[in-house]
C-alpha positions in Angstrom: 0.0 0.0 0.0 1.5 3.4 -1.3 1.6 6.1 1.6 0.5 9.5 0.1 1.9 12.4 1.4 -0.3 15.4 2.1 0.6 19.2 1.7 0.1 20.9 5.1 -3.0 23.6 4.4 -1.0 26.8 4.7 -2.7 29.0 7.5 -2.9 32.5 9.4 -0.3 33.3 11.7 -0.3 35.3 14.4 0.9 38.3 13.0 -0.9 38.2 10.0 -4.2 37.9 12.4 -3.2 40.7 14.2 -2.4 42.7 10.7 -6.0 41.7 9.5 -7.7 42.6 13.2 -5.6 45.8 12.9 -7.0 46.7 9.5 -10.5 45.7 10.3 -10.5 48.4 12.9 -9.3 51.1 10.8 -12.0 50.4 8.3 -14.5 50.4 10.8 -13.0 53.7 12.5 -13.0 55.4 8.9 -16.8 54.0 8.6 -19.0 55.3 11.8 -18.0 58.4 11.2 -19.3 58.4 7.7 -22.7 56.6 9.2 -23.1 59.3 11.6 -23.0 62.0 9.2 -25.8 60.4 6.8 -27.8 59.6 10.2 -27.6 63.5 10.7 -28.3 64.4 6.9 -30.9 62.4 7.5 -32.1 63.7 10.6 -31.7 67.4 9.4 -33.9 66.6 6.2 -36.7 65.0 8.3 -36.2 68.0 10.7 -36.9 70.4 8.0 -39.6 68.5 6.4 -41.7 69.0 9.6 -41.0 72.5 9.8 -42.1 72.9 6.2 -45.0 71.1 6.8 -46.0 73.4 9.9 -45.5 76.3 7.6 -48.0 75.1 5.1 -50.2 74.7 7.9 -49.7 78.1 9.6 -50.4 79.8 5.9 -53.6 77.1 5.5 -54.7 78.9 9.1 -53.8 82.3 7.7 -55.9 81.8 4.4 -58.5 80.1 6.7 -58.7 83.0 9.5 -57.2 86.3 7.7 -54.5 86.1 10.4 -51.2 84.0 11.6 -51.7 81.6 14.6 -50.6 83.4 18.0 -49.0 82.0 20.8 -51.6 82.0 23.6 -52.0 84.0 26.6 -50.2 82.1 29.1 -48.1 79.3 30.4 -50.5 76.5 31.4 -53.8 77.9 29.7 -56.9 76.8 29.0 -59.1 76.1 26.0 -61.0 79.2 24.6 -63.8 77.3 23.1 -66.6 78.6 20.6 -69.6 76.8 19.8 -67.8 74.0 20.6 -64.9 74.5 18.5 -61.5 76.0 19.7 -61.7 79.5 18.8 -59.4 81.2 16.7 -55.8 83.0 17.1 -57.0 86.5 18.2 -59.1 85.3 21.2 -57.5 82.1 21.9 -56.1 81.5 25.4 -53.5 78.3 24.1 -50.5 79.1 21.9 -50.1 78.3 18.0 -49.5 74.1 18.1 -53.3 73.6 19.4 -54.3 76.0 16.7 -52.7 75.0 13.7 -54.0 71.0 14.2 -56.9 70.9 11.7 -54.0 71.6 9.0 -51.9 69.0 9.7 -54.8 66.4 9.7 -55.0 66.1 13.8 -58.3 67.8 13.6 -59.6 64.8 16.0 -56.9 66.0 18.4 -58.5 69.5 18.5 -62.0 68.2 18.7 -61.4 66.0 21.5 -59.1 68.9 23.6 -62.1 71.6 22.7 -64.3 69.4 23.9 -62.6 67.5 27.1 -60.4 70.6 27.7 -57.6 68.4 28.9 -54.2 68.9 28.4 -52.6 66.1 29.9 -54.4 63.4 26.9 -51.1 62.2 25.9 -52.0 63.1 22.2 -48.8 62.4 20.4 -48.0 64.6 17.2 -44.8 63.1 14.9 -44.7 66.5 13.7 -43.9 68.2 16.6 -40.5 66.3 17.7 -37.0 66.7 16.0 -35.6 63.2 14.9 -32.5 63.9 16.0 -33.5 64.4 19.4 -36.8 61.8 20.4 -39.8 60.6 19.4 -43.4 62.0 20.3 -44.5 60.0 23.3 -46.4 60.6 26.6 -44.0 61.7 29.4 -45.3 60.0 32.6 -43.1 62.1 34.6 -44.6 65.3 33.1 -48.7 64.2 33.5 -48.8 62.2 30.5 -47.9 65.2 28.2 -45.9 64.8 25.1 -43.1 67.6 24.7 -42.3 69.4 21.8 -38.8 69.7 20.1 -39.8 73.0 18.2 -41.2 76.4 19.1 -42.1 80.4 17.5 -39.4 82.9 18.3 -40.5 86.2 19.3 -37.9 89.6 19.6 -35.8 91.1 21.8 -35.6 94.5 21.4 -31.9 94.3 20.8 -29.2 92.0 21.6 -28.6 90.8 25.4 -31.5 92.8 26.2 -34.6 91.3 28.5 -38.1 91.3 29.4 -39.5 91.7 25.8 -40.6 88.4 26.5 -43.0 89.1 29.0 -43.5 92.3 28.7 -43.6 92.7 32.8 -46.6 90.3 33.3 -46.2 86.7 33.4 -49.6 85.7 34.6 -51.4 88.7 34.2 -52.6 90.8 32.0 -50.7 93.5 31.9 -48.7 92.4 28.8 -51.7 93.3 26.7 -50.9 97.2 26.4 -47.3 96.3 24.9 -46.4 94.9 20.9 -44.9 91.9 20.4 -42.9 91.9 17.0 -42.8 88.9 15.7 -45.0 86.9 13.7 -46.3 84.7 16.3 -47.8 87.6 19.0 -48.9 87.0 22.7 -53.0 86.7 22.3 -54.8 89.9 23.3 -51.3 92.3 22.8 -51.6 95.7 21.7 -50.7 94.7 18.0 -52.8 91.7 18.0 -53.0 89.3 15.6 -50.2 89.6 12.7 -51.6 89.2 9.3 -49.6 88.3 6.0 -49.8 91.6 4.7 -48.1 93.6 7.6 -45.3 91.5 7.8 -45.0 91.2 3.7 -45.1 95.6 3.4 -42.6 95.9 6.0 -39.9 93.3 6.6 -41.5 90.8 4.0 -42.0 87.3 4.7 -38.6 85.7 3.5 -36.7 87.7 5.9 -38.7 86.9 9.3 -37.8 83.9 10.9 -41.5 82.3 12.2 -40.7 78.9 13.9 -37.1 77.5 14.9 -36.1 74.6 17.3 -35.3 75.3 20.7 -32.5 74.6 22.7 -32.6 71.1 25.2 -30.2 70.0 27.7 -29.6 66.0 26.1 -30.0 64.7 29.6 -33.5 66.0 30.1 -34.8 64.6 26.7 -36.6 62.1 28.1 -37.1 63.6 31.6 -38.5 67.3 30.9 -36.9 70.6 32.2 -38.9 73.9 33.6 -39.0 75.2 29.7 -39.7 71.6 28.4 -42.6 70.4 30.8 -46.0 71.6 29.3 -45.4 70.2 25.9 -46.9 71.5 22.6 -50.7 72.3 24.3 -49.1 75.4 26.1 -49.6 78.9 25.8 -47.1 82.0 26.1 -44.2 79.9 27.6 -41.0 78.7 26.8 -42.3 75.5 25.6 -43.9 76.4 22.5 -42.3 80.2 22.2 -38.4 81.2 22.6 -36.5 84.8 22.4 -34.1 86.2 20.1 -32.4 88.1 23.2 -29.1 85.8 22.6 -28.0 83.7 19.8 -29.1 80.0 19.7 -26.7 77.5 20.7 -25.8 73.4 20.2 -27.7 71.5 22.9 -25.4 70.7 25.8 -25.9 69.8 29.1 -25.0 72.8 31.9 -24.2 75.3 29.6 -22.3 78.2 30.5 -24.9 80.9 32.4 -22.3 83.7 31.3 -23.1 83.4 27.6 -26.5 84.0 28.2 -28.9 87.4 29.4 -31.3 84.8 30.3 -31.7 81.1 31.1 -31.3 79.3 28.3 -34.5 77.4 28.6 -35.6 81.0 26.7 -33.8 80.5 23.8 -33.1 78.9 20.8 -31.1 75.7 20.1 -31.1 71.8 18.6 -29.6 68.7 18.5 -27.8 69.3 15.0 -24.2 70.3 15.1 -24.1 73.1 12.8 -27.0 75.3 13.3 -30.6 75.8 13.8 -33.6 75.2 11.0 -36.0 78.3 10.8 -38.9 78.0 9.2 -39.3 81.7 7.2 -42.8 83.6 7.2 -42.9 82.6 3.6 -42.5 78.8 4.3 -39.1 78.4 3.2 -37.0 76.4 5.8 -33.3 78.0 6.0 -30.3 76.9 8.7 -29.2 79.4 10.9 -25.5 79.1 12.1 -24.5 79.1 16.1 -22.3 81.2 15.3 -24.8 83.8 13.5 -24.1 87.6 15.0 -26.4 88.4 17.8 -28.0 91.6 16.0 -28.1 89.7 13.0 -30.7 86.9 15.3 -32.4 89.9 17.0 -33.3 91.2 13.2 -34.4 88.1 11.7 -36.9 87.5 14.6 -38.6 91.2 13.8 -40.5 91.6 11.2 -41.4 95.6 12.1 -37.7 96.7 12.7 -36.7 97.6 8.6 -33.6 96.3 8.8 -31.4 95.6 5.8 -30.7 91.8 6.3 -27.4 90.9 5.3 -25.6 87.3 4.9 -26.4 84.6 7.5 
């Protein structure tokens, strides 16, 4: 019987495994950051979508109602009802969200809260929450109510300046002998409810910012914050309306008091790392840098000021 020899099978060694592992990891270092960016393409795209979609809605209310939605009365409101339907902007007590629902197909949601007068329902809206950040969903540790990732910004009178926001009264209503200048007002304010036409004579509509994102510390996402607690049912409050007094700014956790006239839970911010999406009174959704000059944010907020906008 013939023995046959056999050719050993040639095989890794160790260094050549460790060569392999060692390119392996670079690929995969090289990839993520390449997946993250597409994830935040992605999530920018989606963010903007939504805003444009508001927009279409706000100028659906406008051709509806002869006037932009306004942001309540304030914080914590309730429902100003009318024949059993949720009244309109100029005399209605909750802020623009609640107002603007029969034109994003959630007029259900506004029958049901005109006719329970319940905020805390839990009524999640996609719409109204930034991918990037979460995902609409009742907050049990904030009555059931689902926060918002996106709000109207209304002017300071100039940069670093304060108190334009509530115009002295918080509660009260001695707010209502003072203009608000942007295009979402306080309800019941001395210029009342803006209409297209004002805003597209003076300013015009491409040149006022409307709605933006605001800014979130990430490790309240899911737990709420005094600005993030009422979600999008709210009135005249930080939840639903921020402040051009200072620039907007990357959410970060503990951010630095000194950079800011007021809490930050006033103004405007998001999740993405290069800027903020602002939705325009003509419906056109345009990034705004962090690093945008202060006068430059004050200006774009104020549609009365006659300002000659320049690059942003």
């Amino acid at each position: 019987m013939r023995n046959v020899s056999r050719r050993a099978r040639p095989g890794f060694t160790l260094i050549e495994l460790l060569v392999v592992i060692a390119i392996i990891a670079i690929l995969i270092g090289l990839l993520l950051p390449a997946v993250q960016k597409v994830r935040e393409s992605a999530s920018r795209l989606e963010c903007q979508n939504n805003l444009k979609q508001m927009g279409i809605a706000i100028h659906a209310y406008h051709d509806t109602n002869k006037m932009f939605p306004s942001g309540g009365t304030n914080p914590w409101p309730g429902f100003t009802v009318v024949n059993g339907s949720l009244a309109r902007a100029d005399i209605q007590t909750v802020g623009w969200m609640v107002q603007i629902l029969p034109f994003i197909e959630q007029d259900n949601i506004g029958k049901r809260l005109a006719a329970t007068q319940v905020r805390e329902n839990g009524d999640a809206v996609p719409l109204y929450n930034c991918p990037a950040r979460r995902m609409a969903k009742a907050h049990p540790n904030q009555g059931g109510r689902v926060l918002t990732d996106y709000c109207a910004i209304t002017p300071a009178n100039s940069p670093g300046s304060w108190d334009q926001y509530w115009m002295g009264d918080i509660w009260g209503t001695g707010y209502r002998s003072s203009i608000y200048n942007g295009i979402i007002t306080r309800t019941f304010s001395a210029g009342g409810s803006v209409k297209m036409a004002q805003v597209t004579a003076a300013d015009g509509l491409s040149n006022t910012a409307m709605i933006t994102e605001a800014f979130k510390q990430p490790s309240n996402y899911e737990n709420g914050d005094w600005h993030d607690d009422s979600g999008w049912t709210d009135g005249w409050d930080p939840d639903v309306i921020r402040y051009s007094g200072s620039p907007p700014m990357r959410d970060k956790n503990n951010p630095p008091s000194n950079l800011w006239t007021a809490d930050p839970g006033y103004s405007a911010g998001s999740a993405h790392s290069t800027g903020v999406q602002c939705l325009m009174g003509d419906g056109s959704c345009r990034e705004v840098s962090y690093t945008v000059n202060a006068q430059v944010w004050v200006w774009l907020s104020n549609w009365r000021d006659g300002a000659v906008m320049p690059a942003f």
